[in-house]
ZADO-1210 file (C-alpha; in nm, 4 decimals, padded with zeros to 6 digits):
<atoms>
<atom x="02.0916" y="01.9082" z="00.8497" code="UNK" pos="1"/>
<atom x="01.9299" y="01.7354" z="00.6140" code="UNK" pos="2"/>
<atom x="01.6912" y="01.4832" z="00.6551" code="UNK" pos="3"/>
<atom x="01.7350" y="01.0843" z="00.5120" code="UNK" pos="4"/>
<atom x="01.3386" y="01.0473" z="00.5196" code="UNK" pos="5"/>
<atom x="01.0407" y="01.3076" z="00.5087" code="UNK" pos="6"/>
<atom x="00.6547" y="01.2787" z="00.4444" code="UNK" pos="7"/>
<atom x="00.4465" y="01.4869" z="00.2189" code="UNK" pos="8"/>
<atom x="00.1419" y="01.6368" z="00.4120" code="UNK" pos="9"/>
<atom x="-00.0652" y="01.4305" z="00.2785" code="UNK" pos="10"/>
<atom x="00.1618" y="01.1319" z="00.4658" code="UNK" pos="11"/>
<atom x="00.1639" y="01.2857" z="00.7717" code="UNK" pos="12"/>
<atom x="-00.2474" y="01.3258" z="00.7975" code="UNK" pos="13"/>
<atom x="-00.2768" y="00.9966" z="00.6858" code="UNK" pos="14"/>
<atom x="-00.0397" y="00.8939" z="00.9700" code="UNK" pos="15"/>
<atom x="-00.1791" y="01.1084" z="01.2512" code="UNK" pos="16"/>
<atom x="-00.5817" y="00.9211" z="01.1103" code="UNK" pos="17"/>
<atom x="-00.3741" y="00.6126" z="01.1845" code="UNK" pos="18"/>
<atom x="-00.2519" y="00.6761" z="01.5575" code="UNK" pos="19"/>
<atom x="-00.5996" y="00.7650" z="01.6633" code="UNK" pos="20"/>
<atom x="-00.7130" y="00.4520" z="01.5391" code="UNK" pos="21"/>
<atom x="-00.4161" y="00.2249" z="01.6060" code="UNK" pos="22"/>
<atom x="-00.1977" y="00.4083" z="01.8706" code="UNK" pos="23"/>
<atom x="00.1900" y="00.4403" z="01.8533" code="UNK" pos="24"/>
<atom x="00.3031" y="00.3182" z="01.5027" code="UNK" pos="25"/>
<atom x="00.6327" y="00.2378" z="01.3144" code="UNK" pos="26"/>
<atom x="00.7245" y="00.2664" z="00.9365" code="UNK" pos="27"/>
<atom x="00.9504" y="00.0112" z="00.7668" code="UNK" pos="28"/>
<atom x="01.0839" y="00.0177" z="00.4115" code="UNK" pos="29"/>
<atom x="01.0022" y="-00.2877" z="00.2682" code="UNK" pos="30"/>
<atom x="01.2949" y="-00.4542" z="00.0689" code="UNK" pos="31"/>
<atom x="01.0804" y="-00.5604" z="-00.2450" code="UNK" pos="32"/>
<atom x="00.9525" y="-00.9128" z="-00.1282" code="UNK" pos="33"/>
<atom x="00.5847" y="-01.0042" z="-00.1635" code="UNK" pos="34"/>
<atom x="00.4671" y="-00.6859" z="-00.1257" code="UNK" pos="35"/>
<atom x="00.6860" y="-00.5067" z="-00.3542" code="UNK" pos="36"/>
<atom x="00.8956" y="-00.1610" z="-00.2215" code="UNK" pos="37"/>
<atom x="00.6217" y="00.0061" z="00.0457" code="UNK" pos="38"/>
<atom x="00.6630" y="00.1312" z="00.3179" code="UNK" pos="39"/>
<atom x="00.5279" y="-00.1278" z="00.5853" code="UNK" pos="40"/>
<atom x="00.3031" y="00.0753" z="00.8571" code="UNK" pos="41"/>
<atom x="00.2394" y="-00.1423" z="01.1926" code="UNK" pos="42"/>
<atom x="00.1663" y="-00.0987" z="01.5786" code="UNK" pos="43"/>
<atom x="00.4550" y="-00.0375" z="01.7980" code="UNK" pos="44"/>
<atom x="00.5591" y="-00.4007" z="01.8775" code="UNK" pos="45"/>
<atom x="00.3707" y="-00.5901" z="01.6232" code="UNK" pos="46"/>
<atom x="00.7353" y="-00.5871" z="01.3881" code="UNK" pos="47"/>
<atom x="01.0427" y="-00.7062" z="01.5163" code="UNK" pos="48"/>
<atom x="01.3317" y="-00.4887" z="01.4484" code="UNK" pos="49"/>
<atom x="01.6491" y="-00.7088" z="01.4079" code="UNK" pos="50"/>
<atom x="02.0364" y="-00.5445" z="01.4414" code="UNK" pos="51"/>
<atom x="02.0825" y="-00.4739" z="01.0880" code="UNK" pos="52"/>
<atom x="01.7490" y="-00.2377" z="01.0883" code="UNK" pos="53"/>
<atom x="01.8730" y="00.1672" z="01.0483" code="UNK" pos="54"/>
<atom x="01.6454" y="00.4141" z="01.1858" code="UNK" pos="55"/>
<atom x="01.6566" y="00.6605" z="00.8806" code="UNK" pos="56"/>
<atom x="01.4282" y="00.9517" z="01.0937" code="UNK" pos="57"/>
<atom x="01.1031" y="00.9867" z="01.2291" code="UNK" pos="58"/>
<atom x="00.8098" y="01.1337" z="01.0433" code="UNK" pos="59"/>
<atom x="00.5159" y="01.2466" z="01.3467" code="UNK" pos="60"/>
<atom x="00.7416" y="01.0556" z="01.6331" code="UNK" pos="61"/>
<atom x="00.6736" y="00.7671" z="01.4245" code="UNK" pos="62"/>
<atom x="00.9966" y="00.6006" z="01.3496" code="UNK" pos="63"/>
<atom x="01.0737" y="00.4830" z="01.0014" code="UNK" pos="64"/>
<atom x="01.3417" y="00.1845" z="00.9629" code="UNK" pos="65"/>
<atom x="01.4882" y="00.0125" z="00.6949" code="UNK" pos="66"/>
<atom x="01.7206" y="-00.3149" z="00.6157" code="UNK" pos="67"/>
<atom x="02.0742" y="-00.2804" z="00.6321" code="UNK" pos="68"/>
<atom x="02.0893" y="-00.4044" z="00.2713" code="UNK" pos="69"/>
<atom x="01.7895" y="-00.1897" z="00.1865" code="UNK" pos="70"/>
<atom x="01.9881" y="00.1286" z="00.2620" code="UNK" pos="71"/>
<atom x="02.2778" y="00.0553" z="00.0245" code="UNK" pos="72"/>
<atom x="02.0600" y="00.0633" z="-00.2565" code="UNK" pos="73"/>
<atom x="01.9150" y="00.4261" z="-00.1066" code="UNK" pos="74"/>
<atom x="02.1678" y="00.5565" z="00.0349" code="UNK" pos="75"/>
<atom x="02.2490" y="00.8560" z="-00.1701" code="UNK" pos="76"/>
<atom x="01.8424" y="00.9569" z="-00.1817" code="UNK" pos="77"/>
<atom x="01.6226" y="01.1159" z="00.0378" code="UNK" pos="78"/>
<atom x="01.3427" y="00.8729" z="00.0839" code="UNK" pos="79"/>
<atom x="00.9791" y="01.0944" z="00.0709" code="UNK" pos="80"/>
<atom x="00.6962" y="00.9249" z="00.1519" code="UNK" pos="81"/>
<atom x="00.3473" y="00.9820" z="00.0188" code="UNK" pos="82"/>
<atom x="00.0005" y="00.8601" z="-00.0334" code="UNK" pos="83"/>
<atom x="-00.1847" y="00.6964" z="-00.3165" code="UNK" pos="84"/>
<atom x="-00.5810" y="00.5811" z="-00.3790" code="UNK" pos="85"/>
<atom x="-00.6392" y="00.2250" z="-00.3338" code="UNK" pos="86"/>
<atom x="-00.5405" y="-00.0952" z="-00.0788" code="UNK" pos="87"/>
<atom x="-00.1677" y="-00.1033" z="00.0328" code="UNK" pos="88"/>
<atom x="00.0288" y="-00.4287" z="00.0961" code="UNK" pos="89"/>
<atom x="-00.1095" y="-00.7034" z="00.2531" code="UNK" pos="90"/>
<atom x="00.1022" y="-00.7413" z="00.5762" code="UNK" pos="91"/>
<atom x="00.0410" y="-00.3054" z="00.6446" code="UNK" pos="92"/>
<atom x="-00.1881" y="-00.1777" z="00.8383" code="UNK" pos="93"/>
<atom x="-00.2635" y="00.0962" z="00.5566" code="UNK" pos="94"/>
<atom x="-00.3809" y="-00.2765" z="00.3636" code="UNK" pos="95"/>
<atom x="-00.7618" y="-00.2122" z="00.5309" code="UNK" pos="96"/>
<atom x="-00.7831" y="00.1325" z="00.4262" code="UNK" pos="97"/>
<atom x="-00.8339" y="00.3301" z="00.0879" code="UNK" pos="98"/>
<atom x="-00.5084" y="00.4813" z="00.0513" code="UNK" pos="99"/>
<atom x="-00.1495" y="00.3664" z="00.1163" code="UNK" pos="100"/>
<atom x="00.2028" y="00.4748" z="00.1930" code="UNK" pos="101"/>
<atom x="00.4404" y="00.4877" z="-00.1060" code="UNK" pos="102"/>
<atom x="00.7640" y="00.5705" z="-00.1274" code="UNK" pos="103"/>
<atom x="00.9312" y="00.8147" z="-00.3667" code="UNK" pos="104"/>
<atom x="01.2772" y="00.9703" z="-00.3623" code="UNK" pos="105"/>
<atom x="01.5168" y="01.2488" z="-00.4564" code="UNK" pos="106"/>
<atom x="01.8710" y="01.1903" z="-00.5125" code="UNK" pos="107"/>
<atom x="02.0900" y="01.3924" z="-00.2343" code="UNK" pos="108"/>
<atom x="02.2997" y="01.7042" z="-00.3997" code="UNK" pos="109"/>
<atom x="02.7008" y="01.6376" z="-00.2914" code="UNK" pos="110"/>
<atom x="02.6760" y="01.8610" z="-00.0237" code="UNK" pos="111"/>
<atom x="02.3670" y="01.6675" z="00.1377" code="UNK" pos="112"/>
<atom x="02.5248" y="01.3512" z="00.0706" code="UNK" pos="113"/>
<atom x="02.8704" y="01.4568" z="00.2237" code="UNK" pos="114"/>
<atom x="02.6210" y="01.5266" z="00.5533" code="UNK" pos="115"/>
<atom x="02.4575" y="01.2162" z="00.5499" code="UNK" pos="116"/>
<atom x="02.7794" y="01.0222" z="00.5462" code="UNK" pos="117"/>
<atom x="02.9094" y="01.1745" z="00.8910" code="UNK" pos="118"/>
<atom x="02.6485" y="01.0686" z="01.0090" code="UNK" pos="119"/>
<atom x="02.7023" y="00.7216" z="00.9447" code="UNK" pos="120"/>
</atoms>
């Protein structure tokens, strides 16, 4: 089955340097306010996850949601995140470090779309 989000390996050591310092995390795609289209890293319990938030996967048993209304506009990609030099968004915890999460994507093939809508 494919997967609707997965993390470079860069992503996931950056992640894992996170937990140690922060414990249990979660990801959220931002949906392009203030802080642009990031993914939003905080402590479990420091976001609050409303009925219209999708769990798209889990990258490191860290769970990575997104908006409702966010998804349309991603649905038919597979959301990859990465790392990049520099500050991320202001509201992140990855804001006092010297990288950041980013988020790239790759559009599904048919057959990995057709997947990823039973599952829906």
């Amino acid at each position: 089955m494919v997967e609707r989000v997965i993390a470079t390996k860069e992503a996931l050591n950056f992640l894992e340097a996170l937990q140690k310092r922060y414990g249990a995390l979660l990801l959220y795609q931002s949906g392009g306010c203030c802080d642009g289209s990031a993914p939003m890293c905080y402590r479990d319990g420091d976001f609050r996850l409303g009925d219209a938030d999708i769990l798209l996967g889990t990258m490191d048993e860290t769970p990575f949601y997104i908006h409702k209304s966010q998804y349309e506009y991603w649905k038919h990609t597979q959301l990859v995140i990465d790392v990049l030099p520099g500050p991320g968004p202001d509201f992140s915890l990855d804001s006092i470090e010297n990288r950041h999460f980013i988020t790239r994507s790759r559009v599904f093939t048919e057959d990995e779309y057709e997947q990823i809508k039973k599952l829906l």
